[in-house]
C-alpha positions in Angstrom: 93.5 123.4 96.3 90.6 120.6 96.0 91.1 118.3 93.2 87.8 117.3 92.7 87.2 113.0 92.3 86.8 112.2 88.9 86.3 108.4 87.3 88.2 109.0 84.1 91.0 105.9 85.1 87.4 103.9 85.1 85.5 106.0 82.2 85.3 102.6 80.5 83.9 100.5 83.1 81.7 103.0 84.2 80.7 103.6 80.6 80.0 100.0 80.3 78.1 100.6 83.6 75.9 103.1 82.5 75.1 102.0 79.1 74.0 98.4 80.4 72.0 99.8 82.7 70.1 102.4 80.0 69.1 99.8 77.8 66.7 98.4 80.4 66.4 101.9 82.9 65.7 105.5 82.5 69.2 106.3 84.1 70.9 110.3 84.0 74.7 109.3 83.3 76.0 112.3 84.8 73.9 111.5 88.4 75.7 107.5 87.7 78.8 109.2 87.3 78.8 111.9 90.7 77.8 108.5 92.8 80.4 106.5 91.2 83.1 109.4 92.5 81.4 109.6 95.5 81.9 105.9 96.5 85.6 106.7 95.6 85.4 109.1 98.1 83.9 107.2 100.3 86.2 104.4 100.0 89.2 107.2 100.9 89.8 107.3 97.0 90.4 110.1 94.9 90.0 108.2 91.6 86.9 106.0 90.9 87.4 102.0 90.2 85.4 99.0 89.4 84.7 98.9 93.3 83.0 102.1 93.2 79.9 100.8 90.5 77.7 99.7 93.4 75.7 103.0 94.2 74.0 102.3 90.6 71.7 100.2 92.0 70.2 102.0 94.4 69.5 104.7 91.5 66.4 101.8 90.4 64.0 102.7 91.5 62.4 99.1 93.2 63.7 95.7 94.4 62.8 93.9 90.8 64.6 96.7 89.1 67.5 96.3 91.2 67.8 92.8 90.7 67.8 93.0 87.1 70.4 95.7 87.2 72.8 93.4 89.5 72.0 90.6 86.5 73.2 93.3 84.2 76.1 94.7 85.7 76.9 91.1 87.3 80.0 90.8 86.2 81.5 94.6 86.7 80.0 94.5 90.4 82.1 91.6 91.0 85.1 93.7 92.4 82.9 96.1 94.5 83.9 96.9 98.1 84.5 99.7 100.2 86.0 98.7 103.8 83.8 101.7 105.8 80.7 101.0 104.1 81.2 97.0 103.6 77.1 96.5 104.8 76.1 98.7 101.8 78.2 97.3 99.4 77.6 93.8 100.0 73.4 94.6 100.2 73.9 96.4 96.5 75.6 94.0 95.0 75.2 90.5 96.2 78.8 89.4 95.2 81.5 87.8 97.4 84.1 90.5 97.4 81.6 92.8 98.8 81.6 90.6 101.9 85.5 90.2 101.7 86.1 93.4 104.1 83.2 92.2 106.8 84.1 88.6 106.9 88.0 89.9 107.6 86.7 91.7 110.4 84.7 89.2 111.9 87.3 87.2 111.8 90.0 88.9 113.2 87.7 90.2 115.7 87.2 86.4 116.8 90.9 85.8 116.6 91.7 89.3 118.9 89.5 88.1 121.5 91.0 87.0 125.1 88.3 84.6 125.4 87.4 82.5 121.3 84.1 83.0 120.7 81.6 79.7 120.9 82.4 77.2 118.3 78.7 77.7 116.3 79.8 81.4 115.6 83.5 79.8 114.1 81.4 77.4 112.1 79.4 79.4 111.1 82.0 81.8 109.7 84.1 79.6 108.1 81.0 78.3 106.2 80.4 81.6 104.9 83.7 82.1 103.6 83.9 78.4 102.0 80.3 79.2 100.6 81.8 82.4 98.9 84.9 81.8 97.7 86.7 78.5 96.5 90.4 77.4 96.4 90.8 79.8 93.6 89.0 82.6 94.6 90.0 83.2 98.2 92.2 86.0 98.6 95.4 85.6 100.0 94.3 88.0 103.9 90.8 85.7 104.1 92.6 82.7 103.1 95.0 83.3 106.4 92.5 84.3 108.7 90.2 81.5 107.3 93.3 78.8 108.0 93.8 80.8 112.4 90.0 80.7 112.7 89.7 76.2 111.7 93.2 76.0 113.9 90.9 77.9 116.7 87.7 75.9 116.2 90.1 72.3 116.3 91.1 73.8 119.2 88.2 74.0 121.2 87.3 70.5 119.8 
């Protein structure tokens, strides 16, 4: 039996969502919702969540509308991410924690390897992570990667 992926346990958020959006853009809440389950789906989810709002954008029709709607929904698209489609997300939204799932990967890639990559390419990582997230922001996986990729850069110092 198919249980089909619904975003009641998000109705609210993805109420919020859609209204926000409607007061600025012609916008069919029923098409918001079935791309709000299929980024749950996406993400390997059968329930929709606040990390699941970012296909709204791409719903507006041009770049200036799109911007205005991440203004709009700038807060709600704040928790968007989806570890499979992590380049999508992050382009939608613009917002940290869509870039938590690529900047993990970098880094562990760079941590995997037999031979560390050059030290620009750790610089330049950990710069993106400080420029994204602060003491309080960080979560706990980046924060630990963050703290193997400085060991491996002072190592190559």
């Amino acid at each position: 039996m198919n249980t089909p992926v619904t975003p009641s346990p998000t109705r609210p958020v993805s109420t919020r969502a859609l209204r926000a959006l409607s007061e600025f853009f012609r916008l069919e809440a029923a098409g918001g919702l079935v791309l709000i389950a299929a980024a749950a789906l996406l993400r390997g989810h059968r329930e929709a969540s606040e990390a699941d709002l970012w296909p709204l954008l791409y719903v507006l029709p041009t770049r200036e509308t799109q911007q205005h709607g991440r203004e709009v929904l700038k807060d709600l698209l704040a928790q968007c991410n989806n570890s499979h489609l992590f380049s999508a997300v992050e382009e939608a939204t613009l917002q940290p924690m869509a870039r938590l799932h690529r900047l993990l990967e970098t880094a562990e890639d760079y941590l995997g390897r037999s031979e560390p990559p050059a030290s620009p390419l750790l610089e330049a990582l950990l710069r993106e992570i400080d420029a994204n997230f602060n003491s309080q922001t960080i979560p706990q996986r980046l924060h630990e990667v963050r703290g193997k990729v400085a060991h491996l850069l002072s190592a190559q110092a």
